[in-house]
N, C-alpha and C positions, 0 to 999 in steps of 0.2 A: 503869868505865863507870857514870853516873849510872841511876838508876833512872828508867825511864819514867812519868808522871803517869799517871794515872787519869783520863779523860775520859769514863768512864759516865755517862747520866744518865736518869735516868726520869722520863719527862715524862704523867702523869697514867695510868701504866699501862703507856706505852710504853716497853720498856728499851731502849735504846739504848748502843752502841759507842762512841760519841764525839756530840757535840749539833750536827753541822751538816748542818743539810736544805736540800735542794731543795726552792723554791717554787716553787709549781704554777702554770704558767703560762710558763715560763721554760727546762723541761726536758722536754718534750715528755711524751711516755711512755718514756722513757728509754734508749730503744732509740737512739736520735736520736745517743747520746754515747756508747756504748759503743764506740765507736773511737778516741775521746777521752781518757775519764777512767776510773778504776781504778772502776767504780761498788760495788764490794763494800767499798768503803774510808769509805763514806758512811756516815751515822749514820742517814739515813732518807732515800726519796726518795716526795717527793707529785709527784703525775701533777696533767696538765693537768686543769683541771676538767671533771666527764661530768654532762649532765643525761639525763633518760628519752629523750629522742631526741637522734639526730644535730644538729649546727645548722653553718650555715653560715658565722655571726660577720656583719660589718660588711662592706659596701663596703667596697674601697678608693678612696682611700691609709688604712692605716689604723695606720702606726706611722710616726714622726718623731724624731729625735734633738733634743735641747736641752741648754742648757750643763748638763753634769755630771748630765745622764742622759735618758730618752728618754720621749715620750705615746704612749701605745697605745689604739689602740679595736678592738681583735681581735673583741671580742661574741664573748667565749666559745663562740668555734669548738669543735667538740669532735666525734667519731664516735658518741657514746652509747654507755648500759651496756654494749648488747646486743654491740655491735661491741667494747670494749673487753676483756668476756672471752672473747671469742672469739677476737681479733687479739690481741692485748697481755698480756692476765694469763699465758698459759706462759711468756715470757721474764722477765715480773719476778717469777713463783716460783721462779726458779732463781737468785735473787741473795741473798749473807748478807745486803744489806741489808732493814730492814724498809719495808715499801710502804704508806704512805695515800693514800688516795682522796678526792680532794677535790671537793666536789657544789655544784651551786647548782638554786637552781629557780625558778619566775616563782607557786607558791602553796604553803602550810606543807603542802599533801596532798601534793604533786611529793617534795619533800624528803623525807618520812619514808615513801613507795614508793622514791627512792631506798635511804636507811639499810636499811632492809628488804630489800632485793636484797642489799643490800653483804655486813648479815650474815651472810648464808647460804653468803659469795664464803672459800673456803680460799685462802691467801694473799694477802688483805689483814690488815695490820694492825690499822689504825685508817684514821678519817673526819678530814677537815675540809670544815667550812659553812662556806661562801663565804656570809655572809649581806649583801653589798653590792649584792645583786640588785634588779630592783624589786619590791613584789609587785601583781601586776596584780587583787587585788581589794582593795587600797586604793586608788586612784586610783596605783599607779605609785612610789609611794613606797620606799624601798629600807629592808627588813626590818632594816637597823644600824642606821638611825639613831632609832628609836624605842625604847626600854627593853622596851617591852609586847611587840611586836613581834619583837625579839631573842630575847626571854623562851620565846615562843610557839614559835618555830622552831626553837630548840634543845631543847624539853622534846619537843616531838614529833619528833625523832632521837633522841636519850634513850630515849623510850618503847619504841622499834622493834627497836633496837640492844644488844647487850652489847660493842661495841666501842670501843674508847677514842673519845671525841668532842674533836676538840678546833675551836674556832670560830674564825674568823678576822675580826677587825673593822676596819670601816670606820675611815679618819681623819675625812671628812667630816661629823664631830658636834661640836658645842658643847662636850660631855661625855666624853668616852670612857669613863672610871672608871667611872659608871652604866651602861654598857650592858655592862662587863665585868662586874659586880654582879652584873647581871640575867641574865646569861648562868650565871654561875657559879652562882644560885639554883635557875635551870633544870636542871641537871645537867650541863655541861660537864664535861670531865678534864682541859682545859687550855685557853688561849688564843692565838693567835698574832696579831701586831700587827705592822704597820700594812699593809692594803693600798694601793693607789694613791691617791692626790690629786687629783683632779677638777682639770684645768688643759687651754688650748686655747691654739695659736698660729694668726697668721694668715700670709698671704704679701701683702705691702707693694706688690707686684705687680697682685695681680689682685683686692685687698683680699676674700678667700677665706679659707676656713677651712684651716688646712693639713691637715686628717685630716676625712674625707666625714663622719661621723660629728661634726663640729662640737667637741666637746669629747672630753678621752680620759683615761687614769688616767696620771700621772705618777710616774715611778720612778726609782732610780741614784742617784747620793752625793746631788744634791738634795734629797731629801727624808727624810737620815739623822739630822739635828738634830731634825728632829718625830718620827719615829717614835720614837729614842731617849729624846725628852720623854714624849710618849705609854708608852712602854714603863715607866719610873720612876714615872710617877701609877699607874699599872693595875697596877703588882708591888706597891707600898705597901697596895694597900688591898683586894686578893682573894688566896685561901690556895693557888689551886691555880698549875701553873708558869704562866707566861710564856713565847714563843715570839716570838723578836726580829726583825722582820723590817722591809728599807726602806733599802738603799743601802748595803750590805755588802760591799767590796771585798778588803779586805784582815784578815789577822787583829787587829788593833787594832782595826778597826771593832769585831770583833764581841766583842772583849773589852769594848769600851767598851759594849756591849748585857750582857753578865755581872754590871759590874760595876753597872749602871742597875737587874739585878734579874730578868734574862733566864736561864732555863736551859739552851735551847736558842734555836739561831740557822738562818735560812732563808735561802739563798743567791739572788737572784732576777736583776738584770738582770748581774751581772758575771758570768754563765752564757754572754751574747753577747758580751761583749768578751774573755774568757779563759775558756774550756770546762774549763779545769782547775782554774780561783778554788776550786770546793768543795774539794780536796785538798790545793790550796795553805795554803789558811784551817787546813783541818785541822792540817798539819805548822807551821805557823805559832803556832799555838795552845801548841800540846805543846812549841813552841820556847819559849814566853814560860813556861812555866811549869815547865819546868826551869830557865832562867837565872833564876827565881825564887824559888828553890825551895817552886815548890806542888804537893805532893801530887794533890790532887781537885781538881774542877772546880769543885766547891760549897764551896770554901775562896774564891772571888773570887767569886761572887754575892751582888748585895745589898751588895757592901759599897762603895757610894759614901760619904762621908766631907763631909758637908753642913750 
């Protein structure tokens, strides 16, 4: 019998069984799948994002299918802190897998009273900043796409925090590799890439918006060729891991994110078309790399060939 690969990875702190996470957003608080999916089998799983209060997201309609993957405008619906360790954190203390908590907030003060809460929470892991938000004392602007900005919101999680940080960036910038920079300057422990796409359909009908919310984030195989671009700029040119995230179906895809530069990999919308995609991904993985014969995980990172 072949010898089983080694699929550890530690991603800025975070030691991990195997590198495939659930993206947040995608796997509720994880209770959701537990009749589903083996979830002690995961290599980590991030909860839906929690801001300081409850929110109630977007009108509907607020999610749509499109070729080869789907627009969401949920507005980060969410119960809040309060309600999530109350409700939620004793079921995900009781799983091997490790747990981050993934935050957003509408000003850099919201964020780092989240972080601060977080700290103090036994059984969390680590954080990820959803920094795709707006911030409502720049006129609205979303705290990714400015370098300074990025900078600012992750040094104050950083400051608050001794838990692993790892930040999640926008696609919607000209640049990405600078705001991963400037994240990293800040004190991040890792990075994960790409959130949604800013994209809108309409209905030919009633020449309407298809989603109340006018435009929504774009996700699923479509937007796997950017992110994976995305993910090879932003590994070339900062030292801490990469976190591959953005239309990840299959285990190929996400070899194809290891091999771009990616340590770990986030499982996001193939979570509603096959509840079991994380596991499957997993044994998938482990399969290519026996018939390959690769030891470690970190024997195929990085190593595109360009």
């Amino acid at each position: 019998m072949k010898k089983k690969p080694d699929l550890q990875v530690n991603i800025g702190g975070l030691k991990l069984k195997n590198p495939v996470m659930t993206a947040s957003g995608t796997f509720g608080y994880a209770g959701e799948f537990k009749e589903l999916v083996d979830l002690n089998r995961l290599g980590a799983i991030i909860v839906k994002g929690l801001s300081l209060k409850p929110s109630m997201g977007n009108p509907p309609p607020r999610i749509v299918e499109t070729p080869s993957g789907m627009l969401n405008a949920i507005g980060l619906e969410n119960i809040g802190i309060d309600a999530f360790v109350k409700e939620k954190l004793g079921f995900l203390k009781e799983l091997a897998a490790p747990v981050l908590v993934n935050i957003y907030g509408k000003s850099i003060e919201e964020y780092a009273e989240l972080a601060m809460r977080i700290d103090g929470i036994e059984g969390v892991a680590g954080i990820e900043v959803n920094i795709s938000c707006p911030n409502i004392k720049a006129g609205g602007i979303s705290f990714g796409v400015d370098p300074v900005s990025a900078y600012n919101v992750t040094k104050a999680v950083r400051e608050v925090t001794s838990k692993p940080v790892m930040v999640k960036l926008t696609p919607n910038v000209t640049d990405i590799a600078e705001i991963a920079l400037s994240v990293e300057d800040a004190g991040a422990d890792s990075l994960s890439l790409i959130n949604t796409i800013t994209g809108m359909l309409i209905d030919v009908n009633t020449r309407r918006p298809k989603l109340a919310n006018i435009t929504g984030g774009l996700s699923g195989p479509a937007i796997k060729p950017v992110a994976l671009r995305m993910v090879w700029q932003v590994a070339k040119k900062v030292k801490i891991p990469v976190v591959g995230v953005g239309g990840i179906i299959t285990a190929e895809d996400a070899i194809e994110f290891f091999i771009a530069g990616a340590s770990a990999v986030q499982i996001g919308t193939a979570n509603f078309i096959n509840p079991c995609s994380t596991t499957d991904i997993i044994e998938g993985i482990e399969a290519f790399m026996m018939k390959n014969r690769i030891d470690e995980l970190a024997d195929i990172v990085g190593t595109i060939r360009v």
